[in-house]
C-alpha positions as CSV (number, residue, x, y, z in Angstrom):
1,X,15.4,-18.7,3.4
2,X,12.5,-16.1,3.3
3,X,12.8,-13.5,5.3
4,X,9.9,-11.0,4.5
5,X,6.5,-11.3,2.8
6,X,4.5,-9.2,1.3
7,X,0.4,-8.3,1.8
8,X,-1.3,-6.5,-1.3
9,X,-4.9,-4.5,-1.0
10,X,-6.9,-3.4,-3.8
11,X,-8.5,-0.3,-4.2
12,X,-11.7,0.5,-3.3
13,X,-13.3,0.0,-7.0
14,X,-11.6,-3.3,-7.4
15,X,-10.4,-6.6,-5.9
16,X,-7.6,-8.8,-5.1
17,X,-7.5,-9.6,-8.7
18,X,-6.3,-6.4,-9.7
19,X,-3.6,-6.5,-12.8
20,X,-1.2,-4.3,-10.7
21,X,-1.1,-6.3,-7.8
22,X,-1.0,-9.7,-9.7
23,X,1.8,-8.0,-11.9
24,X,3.8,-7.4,-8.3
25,X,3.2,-10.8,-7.0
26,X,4.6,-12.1,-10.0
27,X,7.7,-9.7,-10.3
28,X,8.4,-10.3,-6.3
29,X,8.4,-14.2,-6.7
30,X,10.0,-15.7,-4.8
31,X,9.3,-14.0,-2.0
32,X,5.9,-14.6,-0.6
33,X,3.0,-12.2,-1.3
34,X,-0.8,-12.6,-0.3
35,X,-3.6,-10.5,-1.5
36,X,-6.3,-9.4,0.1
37,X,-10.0,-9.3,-0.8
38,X,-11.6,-6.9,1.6
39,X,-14.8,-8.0,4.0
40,X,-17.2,-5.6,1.7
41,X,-16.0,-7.5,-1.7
42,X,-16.2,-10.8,0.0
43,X,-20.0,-10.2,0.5
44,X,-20.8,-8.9,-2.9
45,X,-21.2,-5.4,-1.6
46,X,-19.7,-2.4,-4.2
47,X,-19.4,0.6,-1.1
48,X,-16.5,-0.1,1.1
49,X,-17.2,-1.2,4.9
50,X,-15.9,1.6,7.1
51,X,-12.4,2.4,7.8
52,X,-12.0,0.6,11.2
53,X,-13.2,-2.7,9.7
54,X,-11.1,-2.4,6.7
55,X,-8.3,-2.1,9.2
56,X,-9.3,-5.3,11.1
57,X,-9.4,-7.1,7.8
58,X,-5.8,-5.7,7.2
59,X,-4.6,-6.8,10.8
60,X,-6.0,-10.4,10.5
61,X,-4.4,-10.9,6.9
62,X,-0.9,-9.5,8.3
63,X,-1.3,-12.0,11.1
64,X,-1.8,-15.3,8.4
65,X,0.7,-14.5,6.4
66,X,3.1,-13.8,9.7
67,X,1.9,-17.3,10.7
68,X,2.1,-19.1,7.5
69,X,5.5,-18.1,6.5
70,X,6.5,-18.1,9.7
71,X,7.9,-14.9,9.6
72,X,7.7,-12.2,12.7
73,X,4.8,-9.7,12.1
74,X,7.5,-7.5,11.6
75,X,9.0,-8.8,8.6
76,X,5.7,-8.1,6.3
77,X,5.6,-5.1,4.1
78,X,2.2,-4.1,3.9
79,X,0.7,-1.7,0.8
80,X,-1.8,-1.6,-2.1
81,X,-3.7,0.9,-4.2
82,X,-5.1,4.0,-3.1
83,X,-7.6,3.5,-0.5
84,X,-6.4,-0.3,0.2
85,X,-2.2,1.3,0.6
86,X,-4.3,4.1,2.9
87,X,-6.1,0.9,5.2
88,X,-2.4,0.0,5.5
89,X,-0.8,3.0,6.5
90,X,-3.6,3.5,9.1
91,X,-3.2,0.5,10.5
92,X,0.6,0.7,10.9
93,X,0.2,4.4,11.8
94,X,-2.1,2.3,15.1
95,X,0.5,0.4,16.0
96,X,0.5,-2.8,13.8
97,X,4.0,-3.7,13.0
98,X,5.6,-3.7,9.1
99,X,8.7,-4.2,7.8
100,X,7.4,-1.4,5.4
101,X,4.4,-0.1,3.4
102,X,4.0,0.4,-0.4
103,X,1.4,3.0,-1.1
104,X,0.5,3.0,-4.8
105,X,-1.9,6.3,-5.8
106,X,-2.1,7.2,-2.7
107,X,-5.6,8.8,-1.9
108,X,-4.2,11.9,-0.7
109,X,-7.8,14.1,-0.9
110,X,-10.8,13.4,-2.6
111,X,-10.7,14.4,-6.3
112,X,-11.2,18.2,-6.5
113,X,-11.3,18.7,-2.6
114,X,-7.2,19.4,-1.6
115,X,-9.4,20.7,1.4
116,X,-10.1,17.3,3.0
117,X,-6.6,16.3,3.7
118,X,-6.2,12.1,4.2
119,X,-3.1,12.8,7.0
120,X,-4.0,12.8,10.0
121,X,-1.9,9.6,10.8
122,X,1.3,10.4,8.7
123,X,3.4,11.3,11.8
124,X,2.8,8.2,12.8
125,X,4.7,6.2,10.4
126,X,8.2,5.2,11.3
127,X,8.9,2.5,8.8
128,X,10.2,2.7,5.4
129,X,7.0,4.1,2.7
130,X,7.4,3.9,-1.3
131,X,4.9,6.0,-2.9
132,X,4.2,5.5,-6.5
133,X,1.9,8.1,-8.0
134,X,0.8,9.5,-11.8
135,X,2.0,13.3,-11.9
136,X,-2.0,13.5,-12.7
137,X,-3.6,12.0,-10.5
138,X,-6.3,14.0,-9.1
139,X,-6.2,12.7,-5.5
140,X,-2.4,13.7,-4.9
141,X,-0.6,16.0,-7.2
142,X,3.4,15.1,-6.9
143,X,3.7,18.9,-5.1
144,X,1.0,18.0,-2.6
145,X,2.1,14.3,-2.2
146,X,5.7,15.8,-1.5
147,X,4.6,18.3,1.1
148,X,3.0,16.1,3.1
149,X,5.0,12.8,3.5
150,X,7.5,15.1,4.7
151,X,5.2,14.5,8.2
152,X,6.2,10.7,7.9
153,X,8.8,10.0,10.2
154,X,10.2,6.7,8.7
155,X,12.4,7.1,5.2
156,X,9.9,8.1,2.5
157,X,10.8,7.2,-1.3
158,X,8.7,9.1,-4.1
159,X,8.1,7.9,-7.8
160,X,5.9,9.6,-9.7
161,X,4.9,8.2,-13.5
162,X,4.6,11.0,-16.0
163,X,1.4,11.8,-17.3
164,X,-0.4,8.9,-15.5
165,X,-4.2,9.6,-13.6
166,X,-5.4,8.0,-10.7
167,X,-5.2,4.1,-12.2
168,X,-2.2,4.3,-13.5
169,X,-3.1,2.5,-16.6
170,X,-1.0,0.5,-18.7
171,X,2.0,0.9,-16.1
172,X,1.2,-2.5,-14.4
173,X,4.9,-3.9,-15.5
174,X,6.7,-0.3,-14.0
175,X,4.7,-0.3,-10.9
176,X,5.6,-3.9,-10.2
177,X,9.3,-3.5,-11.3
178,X,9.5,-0.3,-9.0
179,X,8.0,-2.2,-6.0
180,X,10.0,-5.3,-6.3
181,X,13.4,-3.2,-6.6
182,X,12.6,-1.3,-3.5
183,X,10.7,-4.2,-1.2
184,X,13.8,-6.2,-2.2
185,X,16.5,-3.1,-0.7
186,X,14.7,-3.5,2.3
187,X,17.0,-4.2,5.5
188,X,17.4,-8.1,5.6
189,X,16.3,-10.0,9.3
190,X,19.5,-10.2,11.7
């Protein structure tokens, strides 16, 4: 019996059809996964729609895949890449329930601007986050990226992959081995 399911969103440079998230899907199997092309890809459109509708979009998929697998909103880990994982964590941060979040490169600051702090919402977050992050990645080094999930309230696991930038190249097999391994230690339903 399945009793969670997983909803994957791409960064904002990409798509649903990115090689990381297809590499989780298929490392997860059986266990349901559904990603998500955001409303601004959809259209053809390259600059992402603002955050609240990107949250909607992130909502409304959570919902279909609740209803589809029949599973209670609360049994759907929620995640992606960088500002897809971030669209997540905001909308759980609001109130929208998740079994947990996966939040791969997280989008801590802008590239060269540790000034303008993505965190805001991290006390918010009582459920169970997996990071997964290059120790290079200019949007999060793994010292600021510790510092501040310390805010998150809900258990927080870290991995970092040495010498890996911001897409994480060629590390589509570790990334989906990582996320399978710790989506599939999640609490089972009572």
């Amino acid at each position: 019996m399945v009793d969670r399911a997983v909803l994957l969103t791409p960064g904002a440079g990409t798509d649903a059809s990115h090689p990381s998230l297809l590499a989780i899907e298929r490392v997860l199997a059986p266990v349901p996964v559904r990603r998500l092309d955001f409303p601004y890809r959809l259209a053809g459109r390259k600059a992402p729609d603002r955050p609240p509708r990107l949250i909607a979009a992130v909502e409304e998929a959570a919902a279909e895949l609740a209803a589809e697998t029949g599973l209670d909103p609360a049994r759907i880990v929620l995640g992606g890449r960088s500002m897809g994982g971030r669209m997540c964590s905001m909308a759980v941060a609001g109130g929208l329930p998740a079994l947990g979040l996966v939040l791969v490169a997280y989008p801590l600051h802008p590239p060269g601007r540790p000034d303008r702090l993505r965190i805001e919402h991290l006390p918010d977050l009582a459920v169970p986050c997996l990071f997964v992050s290059g120790t290079r990645d200019p949007f999060a080094s793994p010292e600021e990226l510790t510092s501040h999930v310390a805010a998150i309230a809900g258990p927080v696991t870290l991995r970092f992959l040495e010498g890996k930038r911001h897409d994480l190249r060629g590390a589509d097999g570790e990334i989906a081995d990582l996320v399978a391994a710790w989506v599939r230690e999640l609490p089972e339903s009572a």
